[in-house]
Backbone as numpy.savetxt, mean C-alpha at the origin, in Angstrom:
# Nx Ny Nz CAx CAy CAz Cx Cy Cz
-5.17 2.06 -17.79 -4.32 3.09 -17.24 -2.87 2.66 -17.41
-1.72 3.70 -17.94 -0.76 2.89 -18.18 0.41 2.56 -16.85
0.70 2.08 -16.81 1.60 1.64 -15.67 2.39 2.74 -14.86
2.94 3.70 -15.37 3.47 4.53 -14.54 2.20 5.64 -13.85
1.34 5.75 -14.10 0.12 6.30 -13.89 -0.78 5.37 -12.50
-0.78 3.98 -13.03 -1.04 3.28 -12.22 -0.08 3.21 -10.40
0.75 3.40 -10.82 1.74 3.31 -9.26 1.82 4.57 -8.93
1.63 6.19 -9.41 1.49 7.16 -8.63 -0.24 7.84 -8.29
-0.70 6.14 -8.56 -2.39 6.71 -7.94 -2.17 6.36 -6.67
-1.37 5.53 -6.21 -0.70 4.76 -4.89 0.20 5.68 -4.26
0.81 5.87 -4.78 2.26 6.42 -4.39 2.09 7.95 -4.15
1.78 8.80 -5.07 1.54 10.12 -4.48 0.88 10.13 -3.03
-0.14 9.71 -2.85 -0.82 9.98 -1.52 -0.17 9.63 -0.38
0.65 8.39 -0.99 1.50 7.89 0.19 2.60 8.80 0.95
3.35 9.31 -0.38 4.15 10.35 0.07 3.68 11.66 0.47
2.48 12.19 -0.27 1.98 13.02 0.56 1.68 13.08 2.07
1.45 11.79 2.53 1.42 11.30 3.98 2.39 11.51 4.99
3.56 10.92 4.21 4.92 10.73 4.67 5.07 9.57 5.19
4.03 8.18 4.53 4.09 7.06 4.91 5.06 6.25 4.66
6.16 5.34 5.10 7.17 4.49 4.59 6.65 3.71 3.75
7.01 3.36 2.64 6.10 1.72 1.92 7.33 1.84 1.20
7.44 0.17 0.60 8.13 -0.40 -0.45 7.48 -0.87 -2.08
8.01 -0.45 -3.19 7.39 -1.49 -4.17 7.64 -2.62 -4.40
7.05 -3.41 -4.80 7.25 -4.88 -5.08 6.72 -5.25 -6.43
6.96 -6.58 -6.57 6.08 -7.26 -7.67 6.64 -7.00 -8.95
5.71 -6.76 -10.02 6.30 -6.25 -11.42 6.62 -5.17 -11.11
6.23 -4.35 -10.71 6.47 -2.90 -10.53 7.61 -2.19 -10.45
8.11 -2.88 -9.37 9.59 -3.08 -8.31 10.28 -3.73 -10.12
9.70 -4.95 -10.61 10.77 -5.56 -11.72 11.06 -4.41 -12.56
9.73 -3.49 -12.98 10.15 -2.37 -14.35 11.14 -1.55 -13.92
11.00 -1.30 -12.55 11.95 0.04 -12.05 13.22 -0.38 -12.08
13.54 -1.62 -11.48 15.21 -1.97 -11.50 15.47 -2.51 -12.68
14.86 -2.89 -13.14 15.02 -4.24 -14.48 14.72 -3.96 -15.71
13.69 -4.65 -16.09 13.42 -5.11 -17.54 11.87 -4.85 -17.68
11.37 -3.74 -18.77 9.86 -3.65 -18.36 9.52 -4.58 -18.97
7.63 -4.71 -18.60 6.76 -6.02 -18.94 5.69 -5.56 -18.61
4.24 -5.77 -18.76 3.14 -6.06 -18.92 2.54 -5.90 -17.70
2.07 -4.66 -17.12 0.99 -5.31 -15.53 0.12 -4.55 -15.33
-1.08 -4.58 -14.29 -1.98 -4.30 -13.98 -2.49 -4.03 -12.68
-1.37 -4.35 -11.92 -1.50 -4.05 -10.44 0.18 -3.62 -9.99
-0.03 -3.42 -8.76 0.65 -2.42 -8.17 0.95 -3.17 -6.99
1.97 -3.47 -6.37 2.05 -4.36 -5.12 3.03 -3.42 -4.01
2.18 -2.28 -3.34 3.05 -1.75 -2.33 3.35 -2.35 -0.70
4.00 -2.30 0.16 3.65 -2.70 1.42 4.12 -1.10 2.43
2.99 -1.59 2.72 3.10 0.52 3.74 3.14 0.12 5.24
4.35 0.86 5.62 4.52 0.80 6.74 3.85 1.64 7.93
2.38 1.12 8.96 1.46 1.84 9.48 1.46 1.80 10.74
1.32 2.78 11.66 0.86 3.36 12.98 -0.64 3.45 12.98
-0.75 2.95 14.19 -1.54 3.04 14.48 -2.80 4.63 14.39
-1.87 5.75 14.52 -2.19 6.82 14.07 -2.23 7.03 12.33
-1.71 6.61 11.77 -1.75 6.96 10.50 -3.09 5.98 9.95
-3.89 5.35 10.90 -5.18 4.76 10.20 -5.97 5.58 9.22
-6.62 6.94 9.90 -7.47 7.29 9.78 -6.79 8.33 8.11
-5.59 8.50 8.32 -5.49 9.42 7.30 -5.11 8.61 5.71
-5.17 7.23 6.28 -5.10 6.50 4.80 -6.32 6.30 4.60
-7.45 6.07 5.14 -8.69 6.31 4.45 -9.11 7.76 4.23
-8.35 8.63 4.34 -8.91 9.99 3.85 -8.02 9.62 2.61
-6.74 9.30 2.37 -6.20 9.74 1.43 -6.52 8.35 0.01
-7.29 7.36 0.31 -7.73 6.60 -0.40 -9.26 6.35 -0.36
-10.01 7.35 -0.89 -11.77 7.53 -0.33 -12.26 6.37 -1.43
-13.75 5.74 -0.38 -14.35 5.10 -1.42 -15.31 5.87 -2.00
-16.32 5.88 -3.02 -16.07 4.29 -3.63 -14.67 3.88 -4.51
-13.83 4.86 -4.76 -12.57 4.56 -5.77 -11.49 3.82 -5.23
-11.62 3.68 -4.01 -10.62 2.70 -3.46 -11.28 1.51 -1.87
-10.54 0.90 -1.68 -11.47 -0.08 -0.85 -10.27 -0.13 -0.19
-10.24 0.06 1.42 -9.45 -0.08 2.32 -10.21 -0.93 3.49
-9.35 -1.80 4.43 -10.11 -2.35 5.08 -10.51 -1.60 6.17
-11.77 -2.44 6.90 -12.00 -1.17 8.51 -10.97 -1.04 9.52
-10.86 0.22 9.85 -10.09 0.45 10.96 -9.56 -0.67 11.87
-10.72 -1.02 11.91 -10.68 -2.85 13.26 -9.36 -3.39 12.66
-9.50 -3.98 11.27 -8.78 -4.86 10.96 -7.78 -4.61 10.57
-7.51 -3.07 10.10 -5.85 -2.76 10.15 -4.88 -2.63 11.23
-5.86 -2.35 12.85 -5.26 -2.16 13.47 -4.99 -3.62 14.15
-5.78 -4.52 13.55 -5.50 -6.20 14.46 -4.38 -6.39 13.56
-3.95 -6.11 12.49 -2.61 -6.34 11.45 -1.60 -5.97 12.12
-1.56 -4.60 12.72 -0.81 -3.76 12.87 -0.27 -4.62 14.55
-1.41 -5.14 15.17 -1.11 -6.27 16.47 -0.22 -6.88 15.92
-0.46 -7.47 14.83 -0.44 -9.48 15.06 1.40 -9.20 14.88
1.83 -10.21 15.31 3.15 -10.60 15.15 3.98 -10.75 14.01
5.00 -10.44 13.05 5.60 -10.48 12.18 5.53 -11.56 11.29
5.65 -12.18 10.02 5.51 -13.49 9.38 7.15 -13.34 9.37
7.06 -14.60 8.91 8.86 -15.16 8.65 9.70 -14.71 7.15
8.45 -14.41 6.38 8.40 -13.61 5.27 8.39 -11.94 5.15
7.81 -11.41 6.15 7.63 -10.02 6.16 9.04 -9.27 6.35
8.96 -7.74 5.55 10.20 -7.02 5.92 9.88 -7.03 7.23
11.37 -6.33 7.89 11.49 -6.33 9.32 10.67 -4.73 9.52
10.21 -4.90 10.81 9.38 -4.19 11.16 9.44 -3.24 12.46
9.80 -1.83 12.50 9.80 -0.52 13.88 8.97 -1.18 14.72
8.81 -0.64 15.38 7.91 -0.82 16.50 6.89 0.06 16.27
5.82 -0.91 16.48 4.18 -0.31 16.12 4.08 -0.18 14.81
5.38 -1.09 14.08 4.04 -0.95 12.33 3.79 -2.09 11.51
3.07 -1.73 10.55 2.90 -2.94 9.81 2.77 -3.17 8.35
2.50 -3.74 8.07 2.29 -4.22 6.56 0.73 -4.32 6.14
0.34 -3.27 5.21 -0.67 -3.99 4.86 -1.33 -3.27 3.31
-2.63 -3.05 2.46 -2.61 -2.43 1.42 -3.49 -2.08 0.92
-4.33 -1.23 -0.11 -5.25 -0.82 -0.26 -5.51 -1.61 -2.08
-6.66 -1.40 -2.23 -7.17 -1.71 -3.79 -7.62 -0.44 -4.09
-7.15 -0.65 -5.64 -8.25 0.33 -6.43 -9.35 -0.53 -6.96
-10.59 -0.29 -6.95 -11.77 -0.58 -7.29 -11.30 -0.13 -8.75
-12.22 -1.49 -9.01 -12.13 -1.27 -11.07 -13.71 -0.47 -11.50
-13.37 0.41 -12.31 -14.09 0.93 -12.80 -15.37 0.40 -13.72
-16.27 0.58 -13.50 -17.45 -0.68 -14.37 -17.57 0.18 -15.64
């Protein structure tokens, strides 16, 4: 899939949501920079506790693998890293896969 294809299998739904997220990674490099070569997609989405349920509607399996509810919302607990963007109150960082196609 070619790269710009690849980040609005992510990205549309997101904005369809009206979810905050950032790009990163190569991704983030082609857009400001210098393109290159990639295969993944490195977003970080900023989540409520309410917005659980509608990122697994808007990323269904089997084509995408999101974690369970439980564990996005213990993310969405845990305390900030020293690394993480800064963070509203009540959200968090966290991300979905696309399942590779066999």
């Amino acid at each position: 899939m070619p790269e710009a294809e690849l980040s609005l299998l992510f990205l549309r739904p997101l904005n369809q949501l009206g979810l905050r997220y950032m790009v990163g990674g190569s991704v983030a490099a082609i857009l400001y920079g210098e393109p290159r070569f990639t295969n993944d997609v490195d977003v970080v989405v900023f989540l409520r506790l309410e917005d659980i349920p509608r990122l697994t509607e808007a990323f269904p399996q089997p084509s995408f693998y999101v974690p369970p509810a439980g564990i996005i919302a213990a993310e969405i607990a845990r305390p900030p890293h020293n690394n993480s963007p800064p963070r509203s109150t009540a959200s968090c960082t966290h991300s979905c896969t696309r399942v590779a196609s066999r």
